[in-house]
Each structure stands twice: as C-alpha cells, then as structure tokens.
N, C-alpha and C positions, 0 to 999 in steps of 0.2 A: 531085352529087345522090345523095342512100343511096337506093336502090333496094329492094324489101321480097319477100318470097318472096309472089308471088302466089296460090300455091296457097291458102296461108290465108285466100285472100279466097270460095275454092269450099267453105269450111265453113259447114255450115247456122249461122244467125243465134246458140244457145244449147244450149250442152251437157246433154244431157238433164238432170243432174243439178242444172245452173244452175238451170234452166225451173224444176222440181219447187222447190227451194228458195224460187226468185223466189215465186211463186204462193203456197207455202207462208205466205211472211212475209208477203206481202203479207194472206192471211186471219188471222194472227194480232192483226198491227196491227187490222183493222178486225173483232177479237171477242177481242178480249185473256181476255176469260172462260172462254173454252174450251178445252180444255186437250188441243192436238193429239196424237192417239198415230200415233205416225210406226213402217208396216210397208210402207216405201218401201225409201229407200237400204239395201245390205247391210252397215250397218255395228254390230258389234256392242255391247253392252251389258253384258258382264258383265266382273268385277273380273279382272286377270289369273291363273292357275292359280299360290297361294300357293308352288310352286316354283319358277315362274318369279322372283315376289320375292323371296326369298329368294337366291336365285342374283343376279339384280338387286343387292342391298343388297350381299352380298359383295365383285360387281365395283366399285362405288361405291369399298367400304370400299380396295380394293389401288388406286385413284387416287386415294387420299388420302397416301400412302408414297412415298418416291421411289423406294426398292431393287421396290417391284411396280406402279410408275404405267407405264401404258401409253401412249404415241401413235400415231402411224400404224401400221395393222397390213395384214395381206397383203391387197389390195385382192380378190381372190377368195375372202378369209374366211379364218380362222384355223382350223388344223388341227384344233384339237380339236373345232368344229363342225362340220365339214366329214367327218372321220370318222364322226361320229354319224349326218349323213345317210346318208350311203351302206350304212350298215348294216343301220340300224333301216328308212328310209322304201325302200329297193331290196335290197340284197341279201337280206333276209331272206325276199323275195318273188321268191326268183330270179331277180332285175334285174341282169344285169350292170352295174353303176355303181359307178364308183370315186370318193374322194375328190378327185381330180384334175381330173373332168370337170362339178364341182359349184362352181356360184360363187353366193356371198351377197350378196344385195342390199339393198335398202331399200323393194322393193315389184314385184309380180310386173306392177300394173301399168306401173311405169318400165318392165323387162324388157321386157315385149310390147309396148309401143312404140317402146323403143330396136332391139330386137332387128334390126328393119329398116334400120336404117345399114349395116348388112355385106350386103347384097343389092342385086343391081343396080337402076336406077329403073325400066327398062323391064321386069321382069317379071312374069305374070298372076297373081294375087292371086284367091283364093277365098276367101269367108267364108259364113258359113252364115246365114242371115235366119230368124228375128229371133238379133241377134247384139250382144254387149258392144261399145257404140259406141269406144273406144278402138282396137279393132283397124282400125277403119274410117277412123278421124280421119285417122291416126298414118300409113295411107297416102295419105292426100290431103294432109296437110300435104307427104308426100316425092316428091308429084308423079306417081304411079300411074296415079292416076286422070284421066276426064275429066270432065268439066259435072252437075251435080247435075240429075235430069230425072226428073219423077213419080214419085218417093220414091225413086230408086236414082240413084251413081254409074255414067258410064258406064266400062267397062273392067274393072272386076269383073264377077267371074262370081257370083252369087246361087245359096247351094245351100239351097235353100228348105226349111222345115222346119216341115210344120202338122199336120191333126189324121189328113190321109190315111196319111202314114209316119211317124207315130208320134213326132215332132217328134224326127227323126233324119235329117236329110239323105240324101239320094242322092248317088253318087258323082258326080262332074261329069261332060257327056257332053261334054264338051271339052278340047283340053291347057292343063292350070293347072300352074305353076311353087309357087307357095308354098298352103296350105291350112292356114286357120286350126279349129281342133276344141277346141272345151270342155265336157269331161264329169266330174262334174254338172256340166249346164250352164246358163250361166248367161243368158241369164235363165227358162228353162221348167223348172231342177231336173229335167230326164232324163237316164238314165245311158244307158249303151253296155256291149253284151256284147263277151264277145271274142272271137267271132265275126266282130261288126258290125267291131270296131276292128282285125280282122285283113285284114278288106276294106281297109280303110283305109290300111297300110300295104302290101301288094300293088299298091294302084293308086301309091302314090308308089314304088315301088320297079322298078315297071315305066315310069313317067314320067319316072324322076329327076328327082320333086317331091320337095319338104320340108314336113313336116308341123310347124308352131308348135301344140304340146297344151298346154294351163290345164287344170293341175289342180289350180285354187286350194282347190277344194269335195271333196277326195279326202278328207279326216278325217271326213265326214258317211254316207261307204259305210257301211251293215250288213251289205248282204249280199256273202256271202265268195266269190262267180261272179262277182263283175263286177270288172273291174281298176282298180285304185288307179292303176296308171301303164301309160302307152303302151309304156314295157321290160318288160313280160312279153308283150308281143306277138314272137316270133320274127321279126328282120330289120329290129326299129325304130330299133337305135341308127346305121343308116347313113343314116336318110332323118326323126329326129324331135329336136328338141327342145321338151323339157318345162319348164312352168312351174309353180311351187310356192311358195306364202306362208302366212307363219303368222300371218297376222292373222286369219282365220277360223279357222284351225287352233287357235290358242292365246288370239286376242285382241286379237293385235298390230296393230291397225290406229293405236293413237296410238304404237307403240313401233318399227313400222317394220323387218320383218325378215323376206326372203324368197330364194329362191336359181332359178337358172334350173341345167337340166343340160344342157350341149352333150357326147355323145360324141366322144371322140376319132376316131372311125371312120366320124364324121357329115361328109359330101361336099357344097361347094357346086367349081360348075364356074365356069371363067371362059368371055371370048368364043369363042376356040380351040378348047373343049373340053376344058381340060384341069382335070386335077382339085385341087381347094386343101381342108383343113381346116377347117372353120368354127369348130370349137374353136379351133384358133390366132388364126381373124378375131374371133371374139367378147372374147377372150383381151389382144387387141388393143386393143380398143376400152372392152373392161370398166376395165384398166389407165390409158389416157390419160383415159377420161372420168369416175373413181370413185375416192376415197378409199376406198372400204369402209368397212361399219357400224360401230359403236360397238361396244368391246369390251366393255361392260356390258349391251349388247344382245343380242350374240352370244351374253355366260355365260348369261343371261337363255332365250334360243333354245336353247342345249345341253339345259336343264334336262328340257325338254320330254319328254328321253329316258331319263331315269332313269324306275326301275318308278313311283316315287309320281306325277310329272308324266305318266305314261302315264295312271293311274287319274284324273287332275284332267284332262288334255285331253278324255281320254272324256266323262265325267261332264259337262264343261261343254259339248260336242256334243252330248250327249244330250239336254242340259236346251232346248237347239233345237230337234233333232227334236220333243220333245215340243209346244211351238208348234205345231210344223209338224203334226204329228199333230190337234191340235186346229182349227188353221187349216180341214185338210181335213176333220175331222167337220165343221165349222159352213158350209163350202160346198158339202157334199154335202145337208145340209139343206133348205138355200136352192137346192137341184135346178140349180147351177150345174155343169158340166163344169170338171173342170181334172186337171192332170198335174203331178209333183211333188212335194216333202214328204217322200216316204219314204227316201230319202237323198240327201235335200240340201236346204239350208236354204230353199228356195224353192219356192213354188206358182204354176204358170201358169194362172189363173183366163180362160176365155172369157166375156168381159162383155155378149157382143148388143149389143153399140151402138159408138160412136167412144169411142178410148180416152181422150180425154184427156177427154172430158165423163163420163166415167164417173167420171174422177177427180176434177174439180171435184164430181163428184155425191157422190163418198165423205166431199170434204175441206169440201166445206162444209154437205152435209145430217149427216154421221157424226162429223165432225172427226178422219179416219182421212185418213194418207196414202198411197198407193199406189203402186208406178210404172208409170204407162200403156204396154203393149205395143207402139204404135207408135215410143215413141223408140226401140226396138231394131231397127228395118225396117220394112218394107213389111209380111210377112207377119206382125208384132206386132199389128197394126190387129186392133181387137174381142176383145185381151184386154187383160189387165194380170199383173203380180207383184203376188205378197203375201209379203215376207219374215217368216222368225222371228224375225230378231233383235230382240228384245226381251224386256220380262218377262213373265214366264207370266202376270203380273194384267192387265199393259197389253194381252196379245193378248188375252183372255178379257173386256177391258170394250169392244176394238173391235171381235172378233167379234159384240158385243150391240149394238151399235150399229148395224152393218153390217145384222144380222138385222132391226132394226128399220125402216133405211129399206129394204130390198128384199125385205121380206115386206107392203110397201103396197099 
C-alpha cells in the first residue's frame, strides 16, 4: 500500500490564488459581457525591456550553430550572470556578495519553498501575518507544523503585523529558529528602515536564527535610505539568506528567472551543536535537484545590466509605481485608509467589512478583481491588495468603477 505524506491533508481546502481565479471564471461565464480588469494577482503586463529581446534573439540565434549551441550549463548559473549580479544588485551597494554565493533559478518562489529541504523538520518557524501563503504551505507540507485551528497553524509563531506597528512586525518574544521577512512586502507594500532591519539581524544573530529575506519587490525602492538588501545591514551574511527575481524586476514572470544568495559564512547547526555551511547544503541540493535556467534566458537576464536595460527596467517600474500612485489618489478619495504604493507595487486597502465579500462586492458590482486580505492570515481580515500591475487605462477605468460603487 503507497502511503501519501499527510501533512498535505492539513492544507487549507484552495490556494488563495486558485480561490480568486475559481470565483473569477466562474463570474465571467455567467457575464461574458463584462470585461474583467484584474488588480488581484501580482503578475505583470508589460512587454519585456527591448534589451532583454534582443539579448533573447541573439541567445536563440548561437543554438541554432553547433560550434555556439549550448546544453546543460552550470546548474548555479553561468558566470557571466552571476558576475553581473554581484556587482551591479550588491557590491555596488557595499554588499559583500560574491559571484560564488549567487545561484540562479527559475523563480524566487521555488527558492523559498524549496529552501526549507536543508533545515531540520522539528525547527520553530516565524512568519509575519498577513504573509505570502507559500511560505506558510511549503512548511506544512514538510511537516512543521500542527492542526489548522481559527485561522492560524499550530507551532508557528505569528509575528503580527496591523495598523498599530505600522505593519512591520515585532520582534518575536519567544526563541524562533528560521524568520521569514519580506520587504517591500508583500502583500501591504511596506518597506523597512535600516534601522528596523538592523534589529532584525541582531535578534538572529544573538539567537542563532536564520533569517529567509524576499526581496522580490527591491526594483520598486525610490527612496535611497531604505535598503535594497538585508547585506547592507552589518553581520547579515552569517545569519540571512536573500531572495531575488526578475519577474517583477524586468518582467519575467512568463520567462522564468531568479537567483537566491546563500553566504558562504551563513551557519546552520547540526544536533551536536556543531557548525555546517548552508552554502555547501543549499549547493547540494540546488545541484541534485536543478538543471539550471536556459541559457537564452540567462543572456536575456544579463541584459538587464547594461546602461540601456538599466534605463528600460527603471522606466517600466516606474510606469507601476505610477498605477500605484494613481491607485492611492483614488482611495484616498473614497476616504479609505491604506498603506503602500509608494515603493512597491502594492496597496493595502482596509475595506471595513470581511475580505472576501468585499471582494465578490468589487468583482461583481465593479468587475475589478482584487485579492482579499484574509487569504494572507488572520490579521489580513478587513482589508484587501490592489496591485499595479497592469495598464495605466485599465487601472484608471477600475479606479472609476471602484469610485462608483463605493461612493453609493
């Protein structure tokens, strides 16, 4: 008899992202006339930065040759990308990172869900509520956790995050082994000083926790005080790894290409007490379980780094923010409270009611879709996201839509 990992059976019924979709189609079928504008899922909309295609077409053109066709390449990513990170997205920012401690993926969300294979099962796990359900899955599926009970896991530590502190968690007042952090974060779009995120790595460094940082939303920064990465905080490369994708960054969400940074200097313990690499365990695991990206993806991803694809990632970030900017004129209007938008592609709207009837309220009296606040935790209840991603016309006709049923 095959036997089935039961932990999958303690996942709630429908992955938020299902739910929305489900519900989605389902109002489409039944008003085929209406022509949904979707500022739900974070996925984007615009055409890739023309230097990225161009790099693209090239790598094409050299697998069409047999003296430049490429196969399998170094499953940690190919140097010539791998240099470009450590350059331009850390050292340039005083980040000690090297090429070495940078591995390229296929998506930051695999990364932060695999990433937990190299960690023992029995260790305490913090996440911040309202928080990116994948971090949460990804340890019930590996057994973390106990019983699903009144909107929270038991065995997690809940680091609560609402309108009292500034939806920036508190440090935990218990001992927690791993601490999940994403800034901008995702889903209220609030940033962290470096200040806050120096606290941050003082309590793991006095715990000997590890810090797992998303900083999938780091391209959306303007302002030049708040930190792009958890390495410009003094003492993080022994206690953080960092996540980073360019599917927001550049685009990439249909072309698939992101990288995790493990230091070499980053410490996980075994039972003993003694100390092991997690670079070498991640290194491990990356290898036996990853071919590594496409090398027409990767020319593609280099691109990003030259001056002209610097002026096109900007520019198509910007052409968000401005969304986002507009987003927030039109809910400051409508005398709603919310937090976000100004660097990062997301607004946390508090909606006065249950989230997800707010959202059937949006999606079938506005034909706007939204993602309700509750599928991110407990403390999500009675708001929602409103992404930018999309086009300036499509935000600006469901801003007016929006204005219209909740100015009734």
């Amino acid at each position: 008899m095959i036997s089935i990992n039961e932990n999958y059976l303690k996942l709630q019924s429908s992955y938020l992202f299902s739910e929305i979709a489900k519900r989605v189609s389902a109002f489409q079928d039944a008003n085929p006339d209406v022509k949904v504008i979707k500022l739900g899922i974070g996925d984007v909309t615009r055409a890739l930065p023309q230097s990225c295609i161009k790099a693209f077409h090239s790598a094409i053109d050299e697998m069409a040759g047999n003296s430049t066709f490429k196969g399998y390449g170094p499953e940690q990513g190919y140097p010539f990308l791998r240099e470009k990170i450590a350059e331009h997205d850390f050292q340039s920012r005083a980040a000690e990172i090297t090429p070495d401690e940078i591995f390229v993926s296929d998506g930051a969300k695999c990364d932060s869900g695999n990433i937990q294979e190299i960690f023992s099962s029995d260790i305490t796990i913090a996440v911040p509520d309202p928080v990116y359900p994948v971090y949460v899955d990804t340890n019930v599926m590996a057994g973390r956790t106990g019983k699903f009970s009144n909107g929270r896991y038991e065995k997690i530590v809940y680091l609560e995050s609402s309108e009292e502190n500034g939806f920036i968690p508190d440090l935990p007042k218990e001992p927690v082994d791993l601490i999940y952090l994403c800034f901008p974060n995702n889903p209220t779009g609030t940033t962290i000083t470096k200040s806050l995120l120096k606290t941050w790595v003082e309590f793991a460094r006095e715990n000997k926790a590890l810090i797992l940082y998303d900083a999938a939303y780091e391209a959306f920064i303007r302002d030049d005080s708040l930190p792009v990465s958890i390495y410009e905080i003094e003492g993080s490369r022994e206690v953080a790894i960092e996540f980073r994708s360019f599917s927001k960054t550049a685009g990439f969400t249909g072309t698939r290409c992101a990288y995790t940074v493990v230091p070499e200097s980053c410490i996980g313990y075994d039972s003993n007490g003694g100390k092991h690499s997690l670079h070498s365990l991640w290194n491990r695991r990356h290898t036996t379980k990853f071919n590594g990206v496409s090398y027409p993806v990767q020319r593609a991803a280099e691109a990003i780094y030259s001056e002209k694809g610097k002026i096109e990632v900007k520019n198509l970030n910007d052409y968000y923010l401005k969304n986002a900017g507009l987003i927030r004129q039109e809910i400051d209007k409508l005398g709603y409270k919310h937090v976000g938008g100004e660097n990062s592609p997301y607004i946390w709207v508090k909606c006065n009611m249950d989230s997800w009837k707010f959202f059937d309220l949006l999606l079938k009296k506005a034909g706007v879709v939204c993602t309700p606040g509750a599928g991110f935790g407990k403390c999500g209840q009675g708001f929602i996201r409103l992404s930018a991603f999309n086009n300036f016309e499509n935000v600006q006709k469901a801003m007016i839509r929006i204005g219209k049923i909740l100015n009734r």
